[in-house]
mmCIF file as Biopython writes it, N, C-alpha, C and O atoms, coordinates in Angstrom:
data_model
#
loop_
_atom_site.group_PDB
_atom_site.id
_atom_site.type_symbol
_atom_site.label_atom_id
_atom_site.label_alt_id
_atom_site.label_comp_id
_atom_site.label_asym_id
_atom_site.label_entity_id
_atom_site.label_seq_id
_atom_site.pdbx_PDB_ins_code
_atom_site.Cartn_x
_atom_site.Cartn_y
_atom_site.Cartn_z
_atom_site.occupancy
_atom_site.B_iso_or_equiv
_atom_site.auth_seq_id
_atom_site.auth_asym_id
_atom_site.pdbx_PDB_model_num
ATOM 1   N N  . UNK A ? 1  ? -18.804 -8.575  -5.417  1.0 0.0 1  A 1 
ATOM 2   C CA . UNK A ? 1  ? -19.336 -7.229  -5.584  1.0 0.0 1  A 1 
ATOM 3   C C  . UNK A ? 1  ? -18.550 -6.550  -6.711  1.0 0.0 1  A 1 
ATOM 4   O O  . UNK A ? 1  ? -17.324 -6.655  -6.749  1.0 0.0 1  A 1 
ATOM 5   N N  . UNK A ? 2  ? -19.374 -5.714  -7.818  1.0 0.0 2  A 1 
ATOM 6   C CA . UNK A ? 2  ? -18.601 -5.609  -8.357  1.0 0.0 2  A 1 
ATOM 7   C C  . UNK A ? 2  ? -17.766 -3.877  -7.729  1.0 0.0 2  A 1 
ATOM 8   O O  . UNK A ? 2  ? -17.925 -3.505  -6.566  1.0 0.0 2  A 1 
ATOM 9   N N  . UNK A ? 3  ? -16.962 -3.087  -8.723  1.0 0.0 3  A 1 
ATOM 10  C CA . UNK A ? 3  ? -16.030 -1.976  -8.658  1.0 0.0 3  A 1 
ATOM 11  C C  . UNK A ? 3  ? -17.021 -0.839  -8.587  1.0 0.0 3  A 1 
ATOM 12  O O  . UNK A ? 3  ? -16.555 0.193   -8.103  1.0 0.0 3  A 1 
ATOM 13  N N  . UNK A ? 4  ? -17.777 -0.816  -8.812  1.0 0.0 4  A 1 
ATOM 14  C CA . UNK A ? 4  ? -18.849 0.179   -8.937  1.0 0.0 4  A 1 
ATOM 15  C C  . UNK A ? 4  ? -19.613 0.148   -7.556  1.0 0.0 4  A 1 
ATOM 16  O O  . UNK A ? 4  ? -19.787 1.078   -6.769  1.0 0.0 4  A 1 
ATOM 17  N N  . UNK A ? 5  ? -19.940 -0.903  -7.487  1.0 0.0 5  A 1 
ATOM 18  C CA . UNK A ? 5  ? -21.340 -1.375  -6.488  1.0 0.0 5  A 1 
ATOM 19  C C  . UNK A ? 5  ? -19.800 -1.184  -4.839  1.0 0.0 5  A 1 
ATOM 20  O O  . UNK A ? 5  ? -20.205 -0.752  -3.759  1.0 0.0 5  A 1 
ATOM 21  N N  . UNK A ? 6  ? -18.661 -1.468  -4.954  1.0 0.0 6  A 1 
ATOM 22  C CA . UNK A ? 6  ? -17.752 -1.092  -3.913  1.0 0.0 6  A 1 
ATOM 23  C C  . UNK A ? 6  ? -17.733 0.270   -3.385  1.0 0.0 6  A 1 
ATOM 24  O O  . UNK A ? 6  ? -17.977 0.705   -2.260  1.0 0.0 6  A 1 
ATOM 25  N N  . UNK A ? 7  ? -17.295 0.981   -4.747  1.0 0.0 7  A 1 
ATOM 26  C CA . UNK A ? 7  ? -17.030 2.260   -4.676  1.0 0.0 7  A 1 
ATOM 27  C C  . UNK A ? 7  ? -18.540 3.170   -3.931  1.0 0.0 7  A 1 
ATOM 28  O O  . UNK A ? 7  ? -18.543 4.207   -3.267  1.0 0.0 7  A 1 
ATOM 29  N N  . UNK A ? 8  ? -19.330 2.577   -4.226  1.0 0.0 8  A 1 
ATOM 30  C CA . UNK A ? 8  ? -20.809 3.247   -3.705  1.0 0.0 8  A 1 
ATOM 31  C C  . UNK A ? 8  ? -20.562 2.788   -2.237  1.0 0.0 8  A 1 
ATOM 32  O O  . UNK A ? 8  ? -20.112 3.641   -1.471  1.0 0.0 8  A 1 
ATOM 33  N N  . UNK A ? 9  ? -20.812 1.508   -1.749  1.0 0.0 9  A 1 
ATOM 34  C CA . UNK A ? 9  ? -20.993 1.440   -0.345  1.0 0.0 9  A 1 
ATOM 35  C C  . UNK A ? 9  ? -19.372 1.922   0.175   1.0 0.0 9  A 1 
ATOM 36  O O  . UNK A ? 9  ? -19.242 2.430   1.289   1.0 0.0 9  A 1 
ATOM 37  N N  . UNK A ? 10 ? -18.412 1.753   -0.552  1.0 0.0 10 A 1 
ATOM 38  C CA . UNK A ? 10 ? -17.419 2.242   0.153   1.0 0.0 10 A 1 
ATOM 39  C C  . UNK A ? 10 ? -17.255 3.745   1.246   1.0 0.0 10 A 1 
ATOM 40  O O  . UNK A ? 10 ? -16.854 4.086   2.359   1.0 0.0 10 A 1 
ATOM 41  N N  . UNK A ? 11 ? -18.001 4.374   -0.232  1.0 0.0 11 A 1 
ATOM 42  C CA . UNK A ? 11 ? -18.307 5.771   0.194   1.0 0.0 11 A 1 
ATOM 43  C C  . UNK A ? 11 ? -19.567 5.713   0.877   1.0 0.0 11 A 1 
ATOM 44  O O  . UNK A ? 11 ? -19.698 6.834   1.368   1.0 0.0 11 A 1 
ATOM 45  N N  . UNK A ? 12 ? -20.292 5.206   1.094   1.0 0.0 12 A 1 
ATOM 46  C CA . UNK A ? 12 ? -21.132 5.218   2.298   1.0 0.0 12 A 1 
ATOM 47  C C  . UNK A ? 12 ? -20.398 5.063   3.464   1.0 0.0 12 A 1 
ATOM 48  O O  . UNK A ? 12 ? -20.138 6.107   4.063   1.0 0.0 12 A 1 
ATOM 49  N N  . UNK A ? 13 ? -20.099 4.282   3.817   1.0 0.0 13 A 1 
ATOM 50  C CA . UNK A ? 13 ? -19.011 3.542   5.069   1.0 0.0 13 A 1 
ATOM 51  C C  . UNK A ? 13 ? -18.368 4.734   5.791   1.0 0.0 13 A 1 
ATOM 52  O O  . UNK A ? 13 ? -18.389 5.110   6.963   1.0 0.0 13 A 1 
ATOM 53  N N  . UNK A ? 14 ? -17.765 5.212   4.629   1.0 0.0 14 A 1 
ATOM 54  C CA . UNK A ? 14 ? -17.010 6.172   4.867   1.0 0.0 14 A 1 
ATOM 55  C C  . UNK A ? 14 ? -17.373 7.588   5.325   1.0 0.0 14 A 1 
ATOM 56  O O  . UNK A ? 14 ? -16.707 8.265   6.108   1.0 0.0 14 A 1 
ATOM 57  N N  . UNK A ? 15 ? -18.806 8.032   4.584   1.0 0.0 15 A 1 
ATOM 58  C CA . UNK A ? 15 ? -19.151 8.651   5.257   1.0 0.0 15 A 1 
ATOM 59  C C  . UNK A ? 15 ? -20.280 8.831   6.632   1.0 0.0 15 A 1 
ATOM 60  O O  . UNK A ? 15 ? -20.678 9.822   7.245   1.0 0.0 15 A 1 
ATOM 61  N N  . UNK A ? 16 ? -20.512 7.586   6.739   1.0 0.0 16 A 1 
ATOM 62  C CA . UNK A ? 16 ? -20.880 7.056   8.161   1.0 0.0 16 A 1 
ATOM 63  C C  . UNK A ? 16 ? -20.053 7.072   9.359   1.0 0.0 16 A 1 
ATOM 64  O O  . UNK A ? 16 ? -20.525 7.061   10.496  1.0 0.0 16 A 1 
ATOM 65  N N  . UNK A ? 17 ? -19.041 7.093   9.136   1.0 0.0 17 A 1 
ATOM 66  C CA . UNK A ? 17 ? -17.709 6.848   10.197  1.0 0.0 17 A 1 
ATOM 67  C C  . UNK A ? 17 ? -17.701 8.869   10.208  1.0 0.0 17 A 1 
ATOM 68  O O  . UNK A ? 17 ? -17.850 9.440   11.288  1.0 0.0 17 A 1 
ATOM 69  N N  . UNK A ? 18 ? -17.529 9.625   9.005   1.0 0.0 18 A 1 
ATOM 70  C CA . UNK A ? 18 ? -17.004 10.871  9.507   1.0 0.0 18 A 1 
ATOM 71  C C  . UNK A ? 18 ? -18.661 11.201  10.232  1.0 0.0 18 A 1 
ATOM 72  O O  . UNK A ? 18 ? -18.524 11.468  11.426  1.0 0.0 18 A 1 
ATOM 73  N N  . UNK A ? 19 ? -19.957 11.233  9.838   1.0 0.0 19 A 1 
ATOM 74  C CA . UNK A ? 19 ? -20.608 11.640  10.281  1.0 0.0 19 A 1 
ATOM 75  C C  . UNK A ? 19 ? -20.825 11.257  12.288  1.0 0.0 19 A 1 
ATOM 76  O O  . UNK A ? 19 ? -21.201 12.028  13.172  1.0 0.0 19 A 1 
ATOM 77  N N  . UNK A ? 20 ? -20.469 10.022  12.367  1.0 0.0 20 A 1 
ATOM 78  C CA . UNK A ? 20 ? -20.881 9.251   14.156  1.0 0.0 20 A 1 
ATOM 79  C C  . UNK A ? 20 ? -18.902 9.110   14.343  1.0 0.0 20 A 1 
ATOM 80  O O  . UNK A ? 20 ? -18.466 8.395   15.246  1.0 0.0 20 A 1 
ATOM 81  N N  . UNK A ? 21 ? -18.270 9.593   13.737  1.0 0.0 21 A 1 
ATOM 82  C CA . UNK A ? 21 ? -17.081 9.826   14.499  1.0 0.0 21 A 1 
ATOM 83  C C  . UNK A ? 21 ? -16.003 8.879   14.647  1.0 0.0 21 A 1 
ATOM 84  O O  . UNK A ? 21 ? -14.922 9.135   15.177  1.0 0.0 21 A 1 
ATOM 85  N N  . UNK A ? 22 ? -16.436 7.489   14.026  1.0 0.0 22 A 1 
ATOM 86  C CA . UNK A ? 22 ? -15.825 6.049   13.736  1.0 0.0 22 A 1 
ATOM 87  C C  . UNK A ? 22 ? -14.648 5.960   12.881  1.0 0.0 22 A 1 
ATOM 88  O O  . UNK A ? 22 ? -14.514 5.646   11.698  1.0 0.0 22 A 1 
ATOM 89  N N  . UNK A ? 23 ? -14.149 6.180   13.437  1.0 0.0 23 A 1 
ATOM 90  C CA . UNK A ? 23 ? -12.591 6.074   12.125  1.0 0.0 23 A 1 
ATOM 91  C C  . UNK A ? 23 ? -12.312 5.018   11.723  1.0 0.0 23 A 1 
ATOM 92  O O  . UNK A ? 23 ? -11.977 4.815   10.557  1.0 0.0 23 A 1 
ATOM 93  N N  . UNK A ? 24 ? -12.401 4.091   12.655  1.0 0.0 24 A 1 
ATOM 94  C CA . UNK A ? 24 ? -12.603 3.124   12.120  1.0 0.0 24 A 1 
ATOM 95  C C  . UNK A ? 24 ? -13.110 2.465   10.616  1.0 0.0 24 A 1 
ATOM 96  O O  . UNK A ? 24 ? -12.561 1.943   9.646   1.0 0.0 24 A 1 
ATOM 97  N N  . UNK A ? 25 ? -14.344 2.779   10.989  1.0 0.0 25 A 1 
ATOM 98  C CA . UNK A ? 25 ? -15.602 2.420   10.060  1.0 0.0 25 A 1 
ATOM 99  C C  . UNK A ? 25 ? -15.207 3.424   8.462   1.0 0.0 25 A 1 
ATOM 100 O O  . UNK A ? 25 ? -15.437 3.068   7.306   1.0 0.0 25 A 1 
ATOM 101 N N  . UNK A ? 26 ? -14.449 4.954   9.017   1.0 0.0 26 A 1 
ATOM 102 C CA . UNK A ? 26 ? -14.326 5.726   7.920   1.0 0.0 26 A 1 
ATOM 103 C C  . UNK A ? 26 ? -12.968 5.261   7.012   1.0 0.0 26 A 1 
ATOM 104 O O  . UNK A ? 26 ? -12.652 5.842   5.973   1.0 0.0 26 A 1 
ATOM 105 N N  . UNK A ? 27 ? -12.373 4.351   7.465   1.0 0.0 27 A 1 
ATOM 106 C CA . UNK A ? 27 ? -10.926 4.067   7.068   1.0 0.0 27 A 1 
ATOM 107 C C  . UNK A ? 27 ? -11.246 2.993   6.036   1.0 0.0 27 A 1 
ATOM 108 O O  . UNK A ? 27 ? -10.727 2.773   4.942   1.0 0.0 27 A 1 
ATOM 109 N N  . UNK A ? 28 ? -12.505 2.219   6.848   1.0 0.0 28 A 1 
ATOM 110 C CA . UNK A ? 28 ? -12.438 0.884   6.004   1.0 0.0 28 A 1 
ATOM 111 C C  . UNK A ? 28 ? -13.589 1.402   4.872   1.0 0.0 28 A 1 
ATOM 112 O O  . UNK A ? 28 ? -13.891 0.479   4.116   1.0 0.0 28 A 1 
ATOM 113 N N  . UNK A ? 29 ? -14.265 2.606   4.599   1.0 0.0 29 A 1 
ATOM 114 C CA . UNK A ? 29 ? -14.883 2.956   3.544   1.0 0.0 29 A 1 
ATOM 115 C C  . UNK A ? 29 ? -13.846 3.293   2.234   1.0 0.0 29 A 1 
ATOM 116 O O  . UNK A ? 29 ? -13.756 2.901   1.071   1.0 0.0 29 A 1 
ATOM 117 N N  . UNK A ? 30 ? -12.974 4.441   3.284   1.0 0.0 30 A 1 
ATOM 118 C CA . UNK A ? 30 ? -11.406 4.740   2.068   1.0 0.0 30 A 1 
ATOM 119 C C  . UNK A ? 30 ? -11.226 3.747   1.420   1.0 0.0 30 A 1 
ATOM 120 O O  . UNK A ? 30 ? -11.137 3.934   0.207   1.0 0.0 30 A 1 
ATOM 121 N N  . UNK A ? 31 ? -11.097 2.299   1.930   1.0 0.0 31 A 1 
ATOM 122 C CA . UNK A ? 31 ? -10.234 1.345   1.578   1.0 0.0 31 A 1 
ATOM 123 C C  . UNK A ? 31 ? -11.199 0.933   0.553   1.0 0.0 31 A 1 
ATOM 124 O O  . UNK A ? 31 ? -10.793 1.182   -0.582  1.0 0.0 31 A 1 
ATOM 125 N N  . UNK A ? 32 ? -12.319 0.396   0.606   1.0 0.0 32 A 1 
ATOM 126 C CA . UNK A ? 32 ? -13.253 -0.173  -0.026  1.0 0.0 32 A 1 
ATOM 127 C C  . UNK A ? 32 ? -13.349 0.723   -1.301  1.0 0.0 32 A 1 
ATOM 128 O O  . UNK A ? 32 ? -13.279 0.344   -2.470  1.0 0.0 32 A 1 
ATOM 129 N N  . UNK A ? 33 ? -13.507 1.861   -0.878  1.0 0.0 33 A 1 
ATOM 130 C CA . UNK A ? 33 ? -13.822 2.961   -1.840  1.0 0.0 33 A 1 
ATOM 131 C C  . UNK A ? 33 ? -12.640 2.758   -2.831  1.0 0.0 33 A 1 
ATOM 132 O O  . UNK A ? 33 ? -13.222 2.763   -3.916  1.0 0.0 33 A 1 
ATOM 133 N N  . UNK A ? 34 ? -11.588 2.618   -3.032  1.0 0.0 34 A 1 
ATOM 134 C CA . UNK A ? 34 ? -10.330 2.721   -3.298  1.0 0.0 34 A 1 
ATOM 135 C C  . UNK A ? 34 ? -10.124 1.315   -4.117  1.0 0.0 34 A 1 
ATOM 136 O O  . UNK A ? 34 ? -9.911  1.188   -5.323  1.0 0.0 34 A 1 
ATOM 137 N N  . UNK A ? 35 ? -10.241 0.359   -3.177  1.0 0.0 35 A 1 
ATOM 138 C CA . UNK A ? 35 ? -10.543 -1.066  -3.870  1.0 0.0 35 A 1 
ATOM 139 C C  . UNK A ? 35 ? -11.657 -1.375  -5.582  1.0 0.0 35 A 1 
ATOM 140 O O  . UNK A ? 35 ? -11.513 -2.076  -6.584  1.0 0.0 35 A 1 
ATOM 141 N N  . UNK A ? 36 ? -12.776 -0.322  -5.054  1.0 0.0 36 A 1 
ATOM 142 C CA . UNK A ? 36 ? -13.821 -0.595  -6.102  1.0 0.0 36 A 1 
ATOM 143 C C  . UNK A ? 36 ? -13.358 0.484   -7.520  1.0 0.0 36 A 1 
ATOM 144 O O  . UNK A ? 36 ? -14.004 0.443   -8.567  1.0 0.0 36 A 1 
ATOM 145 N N  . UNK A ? 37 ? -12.241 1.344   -7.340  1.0 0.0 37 A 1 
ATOM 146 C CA . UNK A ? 37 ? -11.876 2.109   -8.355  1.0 0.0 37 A 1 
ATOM 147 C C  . UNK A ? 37 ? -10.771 1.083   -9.174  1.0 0.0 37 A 1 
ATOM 148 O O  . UNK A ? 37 ? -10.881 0.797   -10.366 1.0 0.0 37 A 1 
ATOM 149 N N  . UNK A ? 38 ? -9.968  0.724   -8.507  1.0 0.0 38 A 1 
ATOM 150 C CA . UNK A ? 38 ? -8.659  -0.319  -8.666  1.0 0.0 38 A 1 
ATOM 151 C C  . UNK A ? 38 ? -9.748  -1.478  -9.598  1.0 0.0 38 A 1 
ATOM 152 O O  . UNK A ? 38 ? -9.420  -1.793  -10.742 1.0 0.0 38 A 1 
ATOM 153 N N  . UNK A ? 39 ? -10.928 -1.992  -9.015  1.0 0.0 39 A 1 
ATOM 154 C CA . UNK A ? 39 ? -11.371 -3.044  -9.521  1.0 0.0 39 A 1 
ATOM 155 C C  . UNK A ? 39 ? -11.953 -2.787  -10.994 1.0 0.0 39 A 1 
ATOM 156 O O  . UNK A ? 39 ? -11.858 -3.463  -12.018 1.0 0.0 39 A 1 
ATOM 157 N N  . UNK A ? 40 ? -12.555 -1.630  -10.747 1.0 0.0 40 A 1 
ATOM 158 C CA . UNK A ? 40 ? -13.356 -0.954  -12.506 1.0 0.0 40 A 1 
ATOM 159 C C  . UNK A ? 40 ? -12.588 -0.686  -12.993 1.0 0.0 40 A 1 
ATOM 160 O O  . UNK A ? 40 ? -12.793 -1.290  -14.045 1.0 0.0 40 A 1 
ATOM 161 N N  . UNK A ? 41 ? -11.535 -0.087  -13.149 1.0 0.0 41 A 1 
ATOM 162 C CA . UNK A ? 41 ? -10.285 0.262   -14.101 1.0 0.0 41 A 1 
ATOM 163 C C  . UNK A ? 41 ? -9.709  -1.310  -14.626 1.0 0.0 41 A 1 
ATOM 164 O O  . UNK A ? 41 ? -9.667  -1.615  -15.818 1.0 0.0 41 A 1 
ATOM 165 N N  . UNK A ? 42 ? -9.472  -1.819  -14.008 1.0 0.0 42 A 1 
ATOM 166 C CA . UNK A ? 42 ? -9.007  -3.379  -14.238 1.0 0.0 42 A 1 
ATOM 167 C C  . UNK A ? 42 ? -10.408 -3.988  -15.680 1.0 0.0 42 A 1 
ATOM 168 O O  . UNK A ? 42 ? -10.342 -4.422  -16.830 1.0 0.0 42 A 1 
ATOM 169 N N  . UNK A ? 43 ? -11.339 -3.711  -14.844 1.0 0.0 43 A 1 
ATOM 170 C CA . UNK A ? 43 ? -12.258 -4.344  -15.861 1.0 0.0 43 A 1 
ATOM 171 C C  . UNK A ? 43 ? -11.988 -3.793  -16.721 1.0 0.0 43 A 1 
ATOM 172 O O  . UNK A ? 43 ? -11.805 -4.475  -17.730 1.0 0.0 43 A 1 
ATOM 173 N N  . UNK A ? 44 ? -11.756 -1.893  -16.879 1.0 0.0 44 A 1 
ATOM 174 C CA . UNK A ? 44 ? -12.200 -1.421  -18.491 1.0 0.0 44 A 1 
ATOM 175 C C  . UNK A ? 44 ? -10.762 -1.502  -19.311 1.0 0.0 44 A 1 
ATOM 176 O O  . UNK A ? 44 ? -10.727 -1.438  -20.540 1.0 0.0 44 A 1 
ATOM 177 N N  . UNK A ? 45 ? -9.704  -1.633  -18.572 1.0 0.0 45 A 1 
ATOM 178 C CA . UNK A ? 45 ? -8.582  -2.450  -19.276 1.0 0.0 45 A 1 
ATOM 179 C C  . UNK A ? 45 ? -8.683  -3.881  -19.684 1.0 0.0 45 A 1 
ATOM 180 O O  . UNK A ? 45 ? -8.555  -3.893  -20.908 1.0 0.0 45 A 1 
ATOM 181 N N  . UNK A ? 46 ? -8.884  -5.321  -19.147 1.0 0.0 46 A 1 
ATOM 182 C CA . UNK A ? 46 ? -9.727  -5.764  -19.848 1.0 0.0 46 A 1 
ATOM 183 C C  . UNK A ? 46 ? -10.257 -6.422  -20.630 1.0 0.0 46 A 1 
ATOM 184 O O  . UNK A ? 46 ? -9.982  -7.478  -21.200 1.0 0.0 46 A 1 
ATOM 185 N N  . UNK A ? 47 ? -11.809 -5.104  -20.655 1.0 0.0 47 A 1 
ATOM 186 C CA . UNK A ? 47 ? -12.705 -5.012  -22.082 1.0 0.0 47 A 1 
ATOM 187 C C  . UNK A ? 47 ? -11.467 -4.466  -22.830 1.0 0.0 47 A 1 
ATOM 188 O O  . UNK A ? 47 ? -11.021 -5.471  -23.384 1.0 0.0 47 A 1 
ATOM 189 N N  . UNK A ? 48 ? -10.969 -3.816  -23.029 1.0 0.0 48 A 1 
ATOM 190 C CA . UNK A ? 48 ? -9.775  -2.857  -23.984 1.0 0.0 48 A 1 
ATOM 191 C C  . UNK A ? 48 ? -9.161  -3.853  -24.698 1.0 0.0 48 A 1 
ATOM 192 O O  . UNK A ? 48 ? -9.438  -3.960  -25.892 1.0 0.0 48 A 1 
ATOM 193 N N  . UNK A ? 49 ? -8.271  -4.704  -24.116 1.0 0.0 49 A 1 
ATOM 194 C CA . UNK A ? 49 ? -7.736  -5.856  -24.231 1.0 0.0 49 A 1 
ATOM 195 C C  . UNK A ? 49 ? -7.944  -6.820  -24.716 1.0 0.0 49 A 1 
ATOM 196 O O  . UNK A ? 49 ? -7.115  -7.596  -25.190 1.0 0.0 49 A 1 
ATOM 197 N N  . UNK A ? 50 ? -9.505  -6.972  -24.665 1.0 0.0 50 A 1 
ATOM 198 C CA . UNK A ? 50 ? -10.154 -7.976  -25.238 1.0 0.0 50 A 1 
ATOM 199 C C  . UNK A ? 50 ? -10.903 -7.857  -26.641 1.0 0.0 50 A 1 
ATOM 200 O O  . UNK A ? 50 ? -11.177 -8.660  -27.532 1.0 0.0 50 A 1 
ATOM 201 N N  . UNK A ? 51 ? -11.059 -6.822  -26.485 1.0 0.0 51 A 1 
ATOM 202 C CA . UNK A ? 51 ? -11.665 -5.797  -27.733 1.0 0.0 51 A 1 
ATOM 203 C C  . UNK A ? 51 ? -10.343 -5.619  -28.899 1.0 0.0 51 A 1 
ATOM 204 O O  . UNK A ? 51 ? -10.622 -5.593  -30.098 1.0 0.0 51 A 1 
ATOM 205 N N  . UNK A ? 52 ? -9.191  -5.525  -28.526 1.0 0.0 52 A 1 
ATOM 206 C CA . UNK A ? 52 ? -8.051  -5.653  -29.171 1.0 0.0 52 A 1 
ATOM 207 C C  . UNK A ? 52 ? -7.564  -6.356  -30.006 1.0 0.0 52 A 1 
ATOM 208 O O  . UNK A ? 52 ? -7.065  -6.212  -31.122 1.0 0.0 52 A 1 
ATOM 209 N N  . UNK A ? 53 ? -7.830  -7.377  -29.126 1.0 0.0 53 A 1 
ATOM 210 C CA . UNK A ? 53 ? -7.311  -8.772  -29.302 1.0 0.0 53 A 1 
ATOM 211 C C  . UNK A ? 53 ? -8.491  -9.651  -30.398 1.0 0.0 53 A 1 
ATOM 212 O O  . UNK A ? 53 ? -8.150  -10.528 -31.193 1.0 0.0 53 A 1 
ATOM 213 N N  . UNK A ? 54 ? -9.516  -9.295  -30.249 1.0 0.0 54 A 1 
ATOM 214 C CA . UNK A ? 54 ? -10.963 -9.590  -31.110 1.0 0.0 54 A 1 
ATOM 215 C C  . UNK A ? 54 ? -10.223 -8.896  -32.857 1.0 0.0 54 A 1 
ATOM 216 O O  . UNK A ? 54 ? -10.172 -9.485  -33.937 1.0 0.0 54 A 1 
ATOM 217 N N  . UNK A ? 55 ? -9.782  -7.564  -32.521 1.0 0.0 55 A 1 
ATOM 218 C CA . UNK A ? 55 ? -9.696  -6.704  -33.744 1.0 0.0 55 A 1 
ATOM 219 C C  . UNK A ? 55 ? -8.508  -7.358  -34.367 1.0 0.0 55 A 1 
ATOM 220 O O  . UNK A ? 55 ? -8.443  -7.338  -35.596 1.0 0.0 55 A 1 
ATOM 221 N N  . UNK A ? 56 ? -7.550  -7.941  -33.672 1.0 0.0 56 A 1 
ATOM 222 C CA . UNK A ? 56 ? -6.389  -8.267  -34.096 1.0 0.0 56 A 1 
ATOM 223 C C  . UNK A ? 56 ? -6.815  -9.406  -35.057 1.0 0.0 56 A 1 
ATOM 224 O O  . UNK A ? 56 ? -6.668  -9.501  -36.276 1.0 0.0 56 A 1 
ATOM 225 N N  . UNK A ? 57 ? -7.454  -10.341 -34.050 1.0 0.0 57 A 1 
ATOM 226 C CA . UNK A ? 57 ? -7.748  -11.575 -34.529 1.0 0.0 57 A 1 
ATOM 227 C C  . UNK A ? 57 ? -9.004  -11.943 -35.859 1.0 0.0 57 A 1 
ATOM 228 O O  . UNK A ? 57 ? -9.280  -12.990 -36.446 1.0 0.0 57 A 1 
ATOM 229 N N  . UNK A ? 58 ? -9.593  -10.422 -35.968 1.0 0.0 58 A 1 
ATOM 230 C CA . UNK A ? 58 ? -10.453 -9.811  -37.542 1.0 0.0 58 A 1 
ATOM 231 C C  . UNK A ? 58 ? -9.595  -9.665  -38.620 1.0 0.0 58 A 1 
ATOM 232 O O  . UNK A ? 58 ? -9.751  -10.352 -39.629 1.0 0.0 58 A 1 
ATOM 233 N N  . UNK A ? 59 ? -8.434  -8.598  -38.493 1.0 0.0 59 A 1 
ATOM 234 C CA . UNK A ? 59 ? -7.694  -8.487  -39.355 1.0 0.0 59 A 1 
ATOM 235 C C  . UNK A ? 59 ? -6.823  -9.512  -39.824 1.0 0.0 59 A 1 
ATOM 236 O O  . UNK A ? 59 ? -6.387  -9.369  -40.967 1.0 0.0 59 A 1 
ATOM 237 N N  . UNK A ? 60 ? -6.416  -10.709 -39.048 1.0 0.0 60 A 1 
ATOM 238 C CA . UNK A ? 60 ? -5.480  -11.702 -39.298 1.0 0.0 60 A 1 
ATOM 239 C C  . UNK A ? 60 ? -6.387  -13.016 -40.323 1.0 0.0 60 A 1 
ATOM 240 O O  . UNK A ? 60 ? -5.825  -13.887 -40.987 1.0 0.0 60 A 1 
ATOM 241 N N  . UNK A ? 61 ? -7.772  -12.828 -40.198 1.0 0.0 61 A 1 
ATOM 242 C CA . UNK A ? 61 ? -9.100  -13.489 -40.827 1.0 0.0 61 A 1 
ATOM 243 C C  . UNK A ? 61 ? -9.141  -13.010 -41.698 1.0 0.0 61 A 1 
ATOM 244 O O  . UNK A ? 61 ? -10.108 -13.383 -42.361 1.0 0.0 61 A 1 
ATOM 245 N N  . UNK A ? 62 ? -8.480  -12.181 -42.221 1.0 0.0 62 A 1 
ATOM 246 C CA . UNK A ? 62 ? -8.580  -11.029 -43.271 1.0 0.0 62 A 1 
ATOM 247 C C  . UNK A ? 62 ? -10.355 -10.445 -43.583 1.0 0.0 62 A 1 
ATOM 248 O O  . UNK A ? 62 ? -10.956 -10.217 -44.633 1.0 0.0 62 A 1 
ATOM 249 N N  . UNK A ? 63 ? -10.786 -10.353 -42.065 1.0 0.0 63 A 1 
ATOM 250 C CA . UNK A ? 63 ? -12.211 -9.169  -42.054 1.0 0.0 63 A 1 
ATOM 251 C C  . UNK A ? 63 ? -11.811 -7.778  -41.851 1.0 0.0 63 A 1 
ATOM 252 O O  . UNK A ? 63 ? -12.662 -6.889  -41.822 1.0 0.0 63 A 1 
#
C-alpha cells in the first residue's frame, strides 16, 4: 500500500474507532495514519535524491 493510500484508510480507522468508541481500532488508525506520512516523505526524499544524483551525473557528462 502505498503512503498516501495508508494515510487515507489510516484516518478512516481512526475515525471509526472515535465514532463506535474502539480505541482500539482508533489507535491502530493513528499508527497507520502516521506510518503512511513516514512512508511518502521517504519516497519524496528519494525522488530528491535521485533527481540529484541524475543532475550530478549530467553535469559530470558535461550536459
Amino acid at each position: 500500500m502505498s503512503g498516501e493510500a495508508d494515510q487515507v484508510t489510516g484516518k478512516a480507522k481512526e475515525l471509526q474507532g472515535k465514532v463506535t468508541g474502539d480505541k482500539e481500532r482508533e489507535s491502530e488508525g493513528k499508527t497507520q495514519h502516521a506510518a503512511g506520512k513516514v512512508e511518502h516523505a521517504v519516497g519524496d526524499a528519494a525522488d530528491k535524491l535521485k533527481g540529484a544524483g541524475e543532475a550530478l551525473k549530467d553535469k559530470a557528462d558535461g550536459r
